[in-house]
C-alpha positions in Angstrom: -10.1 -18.3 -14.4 -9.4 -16.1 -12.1 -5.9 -13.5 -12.2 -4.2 -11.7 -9.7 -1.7 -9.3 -10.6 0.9 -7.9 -8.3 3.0 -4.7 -9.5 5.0 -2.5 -7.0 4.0 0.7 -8.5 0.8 2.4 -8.7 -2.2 0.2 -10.9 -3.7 4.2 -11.4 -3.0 6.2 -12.0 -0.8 5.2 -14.7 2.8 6.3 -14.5 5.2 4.0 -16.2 5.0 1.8 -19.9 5.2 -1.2 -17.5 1.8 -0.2 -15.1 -0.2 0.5 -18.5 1.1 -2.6 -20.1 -0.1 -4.4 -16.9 -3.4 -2.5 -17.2 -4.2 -3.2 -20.6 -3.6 -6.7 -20.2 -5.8 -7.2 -17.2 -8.8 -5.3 -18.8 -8.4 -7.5 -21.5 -8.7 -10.5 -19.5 -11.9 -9.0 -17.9 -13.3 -8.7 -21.5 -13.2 -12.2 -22.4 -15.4 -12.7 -18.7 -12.0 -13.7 -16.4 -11.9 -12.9 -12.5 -9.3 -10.3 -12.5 -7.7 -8.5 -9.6 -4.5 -6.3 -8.6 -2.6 -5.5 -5.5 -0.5 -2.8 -5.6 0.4 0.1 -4.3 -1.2 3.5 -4.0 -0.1 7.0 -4.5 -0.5 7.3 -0.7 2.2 5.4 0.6 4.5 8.7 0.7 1.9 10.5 3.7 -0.9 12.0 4.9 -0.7 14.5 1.4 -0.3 11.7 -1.4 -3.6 10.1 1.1 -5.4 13.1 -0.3 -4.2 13.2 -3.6 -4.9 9.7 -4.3 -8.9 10.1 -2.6 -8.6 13.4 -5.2 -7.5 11.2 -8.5 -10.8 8.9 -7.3 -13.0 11.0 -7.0 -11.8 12.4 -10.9 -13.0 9.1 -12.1 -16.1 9.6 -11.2 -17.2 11.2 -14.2 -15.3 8.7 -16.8 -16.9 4.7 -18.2 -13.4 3.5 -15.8 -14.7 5.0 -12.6 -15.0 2.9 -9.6 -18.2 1.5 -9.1 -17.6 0.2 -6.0 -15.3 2.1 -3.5 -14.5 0.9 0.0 -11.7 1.7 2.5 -10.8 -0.5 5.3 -8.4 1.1 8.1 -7.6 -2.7 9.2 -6.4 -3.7 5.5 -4.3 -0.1 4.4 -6.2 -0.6 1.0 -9.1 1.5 -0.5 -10.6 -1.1 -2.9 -12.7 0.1 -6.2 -13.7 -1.3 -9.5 -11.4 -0.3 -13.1 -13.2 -1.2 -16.1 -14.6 -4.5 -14.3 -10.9 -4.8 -12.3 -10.8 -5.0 -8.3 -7.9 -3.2 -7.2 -6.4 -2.8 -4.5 -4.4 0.2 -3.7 -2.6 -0.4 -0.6 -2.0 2.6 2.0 0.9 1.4 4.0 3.6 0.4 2.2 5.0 -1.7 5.2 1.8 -3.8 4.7 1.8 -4.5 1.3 3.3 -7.6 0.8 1.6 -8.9 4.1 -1.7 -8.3 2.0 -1.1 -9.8 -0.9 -0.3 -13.3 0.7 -3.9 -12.5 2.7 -5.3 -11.6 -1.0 -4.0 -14.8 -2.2 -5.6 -17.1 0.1 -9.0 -15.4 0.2 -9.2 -15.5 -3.8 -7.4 -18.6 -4.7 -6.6 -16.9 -8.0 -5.7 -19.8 -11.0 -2.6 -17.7 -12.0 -1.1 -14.7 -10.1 1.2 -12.3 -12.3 4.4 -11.0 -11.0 5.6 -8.2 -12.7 9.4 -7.4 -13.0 9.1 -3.7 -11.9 9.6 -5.2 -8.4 13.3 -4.3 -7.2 14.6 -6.9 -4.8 11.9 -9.5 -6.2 10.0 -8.7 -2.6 6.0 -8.9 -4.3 7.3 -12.2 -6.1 8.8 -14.2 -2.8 5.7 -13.7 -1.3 3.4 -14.4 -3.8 5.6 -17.7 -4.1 5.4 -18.7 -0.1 1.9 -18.1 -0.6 0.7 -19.8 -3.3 4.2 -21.7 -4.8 2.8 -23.9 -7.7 0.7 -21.3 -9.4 2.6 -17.6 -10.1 4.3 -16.4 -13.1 6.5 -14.0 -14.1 6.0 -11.3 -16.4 9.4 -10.2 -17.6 8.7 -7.1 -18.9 12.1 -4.7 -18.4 16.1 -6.4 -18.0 16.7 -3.4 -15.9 14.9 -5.2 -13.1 15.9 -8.6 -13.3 18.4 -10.1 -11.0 20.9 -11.0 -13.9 23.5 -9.8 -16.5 25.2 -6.7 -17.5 21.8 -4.5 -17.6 20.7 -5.5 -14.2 20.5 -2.5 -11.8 20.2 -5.3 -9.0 22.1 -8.4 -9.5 21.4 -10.9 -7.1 22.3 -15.1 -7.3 19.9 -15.4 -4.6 17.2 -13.4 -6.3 17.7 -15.4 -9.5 17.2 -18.6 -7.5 14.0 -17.0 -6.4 12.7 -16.7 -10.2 13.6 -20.5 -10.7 10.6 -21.7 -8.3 8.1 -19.7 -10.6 6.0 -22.1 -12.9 6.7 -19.7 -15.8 8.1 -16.8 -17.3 6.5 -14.8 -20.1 9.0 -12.4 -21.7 7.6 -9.2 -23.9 9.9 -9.7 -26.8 12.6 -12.0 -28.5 15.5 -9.6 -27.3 14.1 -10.5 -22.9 13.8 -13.9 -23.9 17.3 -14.5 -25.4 18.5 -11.8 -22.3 16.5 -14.1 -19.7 18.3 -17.4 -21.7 22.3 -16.1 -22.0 22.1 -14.4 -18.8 20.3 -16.9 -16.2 19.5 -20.2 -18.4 16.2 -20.0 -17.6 13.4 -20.7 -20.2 10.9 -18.1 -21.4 7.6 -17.8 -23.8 7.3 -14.7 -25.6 3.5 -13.3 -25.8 2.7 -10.1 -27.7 0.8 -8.2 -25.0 -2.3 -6.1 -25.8 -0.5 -2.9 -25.7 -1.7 -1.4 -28.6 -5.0 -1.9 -28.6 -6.9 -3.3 -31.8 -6.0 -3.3 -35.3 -6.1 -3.0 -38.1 -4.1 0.0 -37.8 -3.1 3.0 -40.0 0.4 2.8 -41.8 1.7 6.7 -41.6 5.7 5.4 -42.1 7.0 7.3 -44.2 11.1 8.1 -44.8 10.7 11.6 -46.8 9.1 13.8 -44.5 7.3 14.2 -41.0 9.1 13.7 -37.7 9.7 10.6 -35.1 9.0 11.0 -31.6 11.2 9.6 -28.6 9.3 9.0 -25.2 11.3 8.8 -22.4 14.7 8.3 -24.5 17.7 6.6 -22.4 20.4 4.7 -23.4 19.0 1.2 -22.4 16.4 1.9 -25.0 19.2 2.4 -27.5 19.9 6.5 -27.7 
């Protein structure tokens, strides 16, 4: 098959749970010999000085087994384009032009499934990916702080949810989304255990009597 993922934050580097979620999954995909590709945007969409910071974090990867292999830029497109561990991505320039080349994207790939990610405010990525290709995105509900409905929406929007009603499926992280995605919208959801923590079997080091817990990034809709 082949997958395109679209994400409104940077693919790398990785700066959110959501991106390297996204990541992981993709690479995944790539090992079991899928077509994978991502638009999204790069750390240059803020000027001329995230431009060089961004050619900077490439030319890091040089040295690593996930460096590009590949690495073109095209003025005409806003995107330099590189392989990540065997994923195309596309790191657009111009944030004005981003979703105007993921629809281009879409119809020069003709990807089998492309992946909407929920870190999208506004649901911008997934109308267009839906005008382009309507029959064949799904969502990937990942965080209720960015969907359209119910009390832990940041951006509640009928219209928006109306949008998420035309996908042809929504795959929600854990039970909690789904039953969130369910009371708050009545929309149907599958629940797939994403390859976020890599493969098992893993070490048990639980243990009530001693030793300490670390929080990352605690906030209450985490539950602090």
């Amino acid at each position: 098959m082949k997958i395109l993922l679209v994400q409104n934050s940077p693919y790398v580097p990785v700066l959110t749970g959501a991106s390297k979620a996204n990541r992981l999954l993709l690479e995944e995909l790539t090992e079991k010999k899928h077509s994978c590709r991502v638009v999204a945007p790069s750390i240059a969409v803020q000027g001329l000085k995230e431009n060089a910071r961004f050619a900077q974090f490439l030319s890091e990867l040089k040295g690593e087994a996930r460096s590009p292999t590949s690495l073109r830029h095209s003025a005409a497109d806003d995107a330099q384009v590189f392989l990540c561990r065997g994923v195309e991505v596309h790191a657009v320039t111009d944030g004005s032009r981003l979703r105007a080349y993921l629809m281009k994207q879409i119809r020069e790939f003709e990807p089998t499934w492309t992946l909407a990610s929920s870190e999208d405010p506004g649901q911008i990525m997934l109308e267009a990916a839906l005008k382009a290709s309507p029959s064949r995105v799904v969502y990937l509900a990942r965080t209720t702080l960015m969907l359209p409905f119910g009390p832990e929406s940041r951006f509640p929007s009928l219209i928006k949810t109306e949008v998420l009603r035309q996908t042809s499926g929504i795959i929600a992280v854990s039970n909690y989304v789904k039953e969130y995605i369910r009371q708050w919208s009545g929309l149907e959801s599958v629940v797939l255990s994403l390859p976020v923590y890599g493969s098992g079997p893993f070490p048990y080091f639980g243990s009530f009597d001693q030793g300490f817990v670390t929080m990352v990034n605690p906030c209450a809709m985490k539950g602090i």
